[in-house]
C-alpha positions as a printed Julia matrix, in Angstrom:
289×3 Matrix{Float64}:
  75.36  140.07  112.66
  72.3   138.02  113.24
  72.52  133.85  111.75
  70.45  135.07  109.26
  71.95  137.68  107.92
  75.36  134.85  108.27
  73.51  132.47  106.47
  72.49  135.18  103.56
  76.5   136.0   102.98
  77.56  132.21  103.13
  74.56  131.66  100.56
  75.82  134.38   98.36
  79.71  133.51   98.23
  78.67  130.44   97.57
  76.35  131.54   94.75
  79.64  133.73   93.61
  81.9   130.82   93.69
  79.89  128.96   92.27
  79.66  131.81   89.0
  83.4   132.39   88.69
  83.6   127.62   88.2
  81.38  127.71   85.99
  82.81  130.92   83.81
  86.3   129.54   83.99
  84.61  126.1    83.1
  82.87  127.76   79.96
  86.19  129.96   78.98
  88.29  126.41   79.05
  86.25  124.64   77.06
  85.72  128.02   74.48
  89.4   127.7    74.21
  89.65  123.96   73.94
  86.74  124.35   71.11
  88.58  127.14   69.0
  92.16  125.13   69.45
  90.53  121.51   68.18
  88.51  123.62   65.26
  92.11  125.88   64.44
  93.86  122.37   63.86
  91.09  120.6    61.96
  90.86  123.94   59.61
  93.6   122.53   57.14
  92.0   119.01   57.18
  88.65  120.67   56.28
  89.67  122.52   53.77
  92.33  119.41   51.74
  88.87  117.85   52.02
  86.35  120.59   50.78
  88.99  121.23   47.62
  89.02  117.15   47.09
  85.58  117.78   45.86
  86.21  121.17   43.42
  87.8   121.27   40.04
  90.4   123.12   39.69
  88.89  125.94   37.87
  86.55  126.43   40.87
  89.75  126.28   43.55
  92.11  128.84   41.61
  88.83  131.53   40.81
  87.22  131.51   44.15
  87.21  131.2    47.55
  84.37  128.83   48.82
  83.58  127.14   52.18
  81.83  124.72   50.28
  82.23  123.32   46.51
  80.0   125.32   44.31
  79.72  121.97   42.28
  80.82  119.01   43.99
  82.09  116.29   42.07
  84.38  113.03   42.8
  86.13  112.9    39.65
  89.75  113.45   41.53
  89.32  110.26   43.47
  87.72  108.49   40.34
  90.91  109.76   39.0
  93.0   108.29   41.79
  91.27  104.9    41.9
  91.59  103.96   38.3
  95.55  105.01   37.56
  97.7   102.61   37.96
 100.3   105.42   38.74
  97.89  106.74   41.52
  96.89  103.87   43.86
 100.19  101.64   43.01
 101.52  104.47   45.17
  99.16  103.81   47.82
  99.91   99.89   47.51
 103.4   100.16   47.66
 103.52  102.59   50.21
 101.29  100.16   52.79
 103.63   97.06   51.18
 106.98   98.7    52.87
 105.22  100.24   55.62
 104.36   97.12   57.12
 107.17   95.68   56.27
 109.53   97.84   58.25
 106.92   97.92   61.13
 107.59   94.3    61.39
 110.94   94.1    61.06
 111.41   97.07   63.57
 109.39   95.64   66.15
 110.67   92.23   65.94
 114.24   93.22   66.07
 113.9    95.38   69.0
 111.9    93.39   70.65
 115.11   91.07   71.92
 117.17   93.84   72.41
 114.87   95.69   74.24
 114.89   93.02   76.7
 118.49   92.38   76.9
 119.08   96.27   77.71
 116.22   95.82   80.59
 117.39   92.87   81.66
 121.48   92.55   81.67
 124.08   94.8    82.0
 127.32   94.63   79.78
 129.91   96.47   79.06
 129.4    99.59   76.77
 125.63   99.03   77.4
 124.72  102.6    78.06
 127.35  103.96   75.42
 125.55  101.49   72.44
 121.64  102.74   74.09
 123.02  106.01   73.4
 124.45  105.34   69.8
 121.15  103.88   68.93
 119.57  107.25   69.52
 121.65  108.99   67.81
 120.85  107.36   64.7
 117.35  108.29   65.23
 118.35  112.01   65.71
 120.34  112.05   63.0
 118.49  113.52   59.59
 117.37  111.31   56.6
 119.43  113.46   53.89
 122.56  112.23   56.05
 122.33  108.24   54.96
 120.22  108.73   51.48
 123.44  109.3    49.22
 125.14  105.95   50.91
 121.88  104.25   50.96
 121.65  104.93   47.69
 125.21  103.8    46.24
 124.85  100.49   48.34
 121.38   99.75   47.12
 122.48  100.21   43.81
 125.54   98.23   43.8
 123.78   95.13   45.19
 120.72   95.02   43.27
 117.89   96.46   46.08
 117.13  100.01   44.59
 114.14   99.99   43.78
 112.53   97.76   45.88
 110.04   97.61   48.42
 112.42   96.37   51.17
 115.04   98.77   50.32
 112.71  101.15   51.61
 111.96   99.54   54.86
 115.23   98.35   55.7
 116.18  102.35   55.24
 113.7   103.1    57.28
 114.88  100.04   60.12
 118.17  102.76   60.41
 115.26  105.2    62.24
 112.69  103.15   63.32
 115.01  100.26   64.81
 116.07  102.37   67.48
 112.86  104.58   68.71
 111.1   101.03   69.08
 114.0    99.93   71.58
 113.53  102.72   73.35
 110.25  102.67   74.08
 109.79   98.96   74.56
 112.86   99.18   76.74
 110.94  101.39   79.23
 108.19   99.39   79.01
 109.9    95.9    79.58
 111.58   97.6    83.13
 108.4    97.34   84.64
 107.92   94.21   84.66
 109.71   92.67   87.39
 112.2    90.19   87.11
 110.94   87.96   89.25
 108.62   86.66   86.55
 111.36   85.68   84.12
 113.34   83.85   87.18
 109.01   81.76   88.08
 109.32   80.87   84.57
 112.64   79.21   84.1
 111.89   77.35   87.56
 108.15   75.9    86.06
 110.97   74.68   83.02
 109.82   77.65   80.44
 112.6    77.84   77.52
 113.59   81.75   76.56
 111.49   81.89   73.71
 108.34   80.4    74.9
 108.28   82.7    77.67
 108.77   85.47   75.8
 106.1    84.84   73.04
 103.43   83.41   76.18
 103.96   85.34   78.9
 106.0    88.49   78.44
 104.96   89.95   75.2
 101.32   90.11   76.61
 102.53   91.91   79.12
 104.09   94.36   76.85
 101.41   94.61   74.5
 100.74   98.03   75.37
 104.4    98.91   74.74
 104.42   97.08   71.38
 101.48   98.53   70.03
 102.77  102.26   70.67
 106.27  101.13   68.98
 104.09   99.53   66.1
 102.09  102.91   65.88
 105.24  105.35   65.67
 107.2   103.01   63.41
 104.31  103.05   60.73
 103.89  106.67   61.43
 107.52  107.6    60.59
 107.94  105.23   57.67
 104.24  106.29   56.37
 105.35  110.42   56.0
 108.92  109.71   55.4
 109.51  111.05   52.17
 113.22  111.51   51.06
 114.0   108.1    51.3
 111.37  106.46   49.53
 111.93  109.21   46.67
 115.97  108.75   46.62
 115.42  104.62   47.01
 112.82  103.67   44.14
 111.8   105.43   40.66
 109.48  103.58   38.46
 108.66   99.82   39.76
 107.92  100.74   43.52
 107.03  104.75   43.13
 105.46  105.38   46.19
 102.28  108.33   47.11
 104.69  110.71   48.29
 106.62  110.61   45.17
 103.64  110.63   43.07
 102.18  113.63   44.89
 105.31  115.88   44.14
 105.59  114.88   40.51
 101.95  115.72   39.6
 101.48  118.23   37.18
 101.06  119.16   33.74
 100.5   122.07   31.07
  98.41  123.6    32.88
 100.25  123.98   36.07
  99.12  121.2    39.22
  96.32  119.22   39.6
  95.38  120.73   42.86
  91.93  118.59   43.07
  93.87  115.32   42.23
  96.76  116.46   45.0
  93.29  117.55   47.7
  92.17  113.69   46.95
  95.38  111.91   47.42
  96.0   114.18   50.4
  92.81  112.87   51.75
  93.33  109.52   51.27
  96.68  109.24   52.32
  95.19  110.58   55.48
  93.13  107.43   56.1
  95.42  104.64   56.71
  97.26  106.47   59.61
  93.61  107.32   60.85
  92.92  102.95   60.48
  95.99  102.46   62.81
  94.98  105.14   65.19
  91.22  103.49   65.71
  92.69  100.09   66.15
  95.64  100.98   68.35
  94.48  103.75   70.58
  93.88  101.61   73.58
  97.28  100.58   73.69
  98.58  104.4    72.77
  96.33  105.54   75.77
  98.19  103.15   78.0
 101.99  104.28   76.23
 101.28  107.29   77.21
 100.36  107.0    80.62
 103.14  104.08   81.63
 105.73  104.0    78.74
 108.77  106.34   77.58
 106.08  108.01   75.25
């Protein structure tokens, strides 16, 4: 075989190899394509019946609304019953997000930093508590709530909720907060730091990462839970999830009103998302996440 006729063959299994990249390159991203489109199908489609009547949804079967119209979310926006829901929702939401992550913030940082006796034994029974289902505590939430005045209330909800939430955030903070070294506690006491000024100067910004993913899953968790908030409140705190399973009428459901509140219940979890994804990017790649 001649050089030329070598450099003709290297040429063309090059030329081949170079084919089969770029058709495994085009059949990954095909399938990447169809997988993102098969899981934004259902979103699509609470959004394209948001915008139907209900006539419209129950007689046919349209990719688009025949006759678009925004009365559901007029509907939504003007009752009292519809966005109180939404308001009270975000009001114990936040609340338990902030109680979660400032009570495991401390012990967080005693279980990376000490060691006691029973430590990994009480680590353990805080997960538990987390794997255990809601329908276990709502009856004794319930009775307790009741007999001292809470049900009801917006921070019945998120101190229900603190039973869950309290000990996923100590977990993941906890694997955070072990790699940091210790030697930067020990620099600070020396340069006369007290415990708490460290903490809220130098170590929570090195956390931040950490405490933004345990902020994230603690709203995410509270925001969906639904047995809770429905066995916890009934009339003064009524939150979107209950009003979404109690709609209906005469006529059967609202399925245009439900579409709408589906859609906008959708939005604040997207808001924390957008503002938080930095730090979820970089729980992800360092945390227990």
């Amino acid at each position: 075989m001649t050089a030329a006729d070598t450099q003709t063959a290297t040429r063309s299994t090059r030329a081949q190899t170079g084919d089969n990249a770029g058709f495994r390159r085009a059949v990954s991203y095909a399938v990447l394509i169809g997988y993102l489109l098969f899981l934004l199908v259902p979103i699509y489609w609470l959004v394209n019946m948001s915008f139907k009547t209900n006539t419209e949804i129950l007689s046919s079967l349209n990719l688009l609304p025949a006759e678009p119209t925004v009365q559901n979310y007029a509907v939504i926006l003007t009752d009292p019953t519809w966005y109180m829901g939404y308001v009270n929702s975000l009001i114990y939401v936040v609340m338990n997000t902030v109680i979660s992550v400032t009570v495991a913030l401390p012990a967080a940082y005693a279980f990376s930093r000490y060691s006691f006796i029973g430590d990994k034994h009480l680590f353990f029974w805080l997960l538990t508590n987390r794997m255990a289902p809601p329908a276990v505590f709502a009856l004794p939430f319930f009775q307790l709530y009741s007999s001292i005045g809470l049900f009801d209330t917006h921070i019945a909800v998120a101190l229900a909720h603190c039973l869950f939430n309290v000990p996923l955030a100590v977990w993941i903070l906890e694997g955070f907060m072990r790699g940091v070294p210790k030697e930067i506690d020990e620099t600070a006491y020396i340069d006369g730091y007290s415990w708490g000024r460290f903490f809220v100067k130098i170590f929570m910004p090195l956390i931040a990462s950490g405490i933004g993913v345990a902020a994230f899953f603690c709203f995410m968790f509270s925001w969906v839970d639904l047995l809770l908030s429905r066995t916890l409140t009934s009339v003064n705190v009524k939150t979107i999830g209950v009003a979404m399973t109690r709609t209906s009428s005469a006529t059967g459901l609202d399925y245009g009103t439900l579409a709408a509140a589906g859609v906008l219940t959708i939005i604040p979890g997207a808001l924390v998302i957008w503002f938080v994804r930095n730090y979820i990017a970089k729980g992800f790649a360092l945390g227990r996440v």
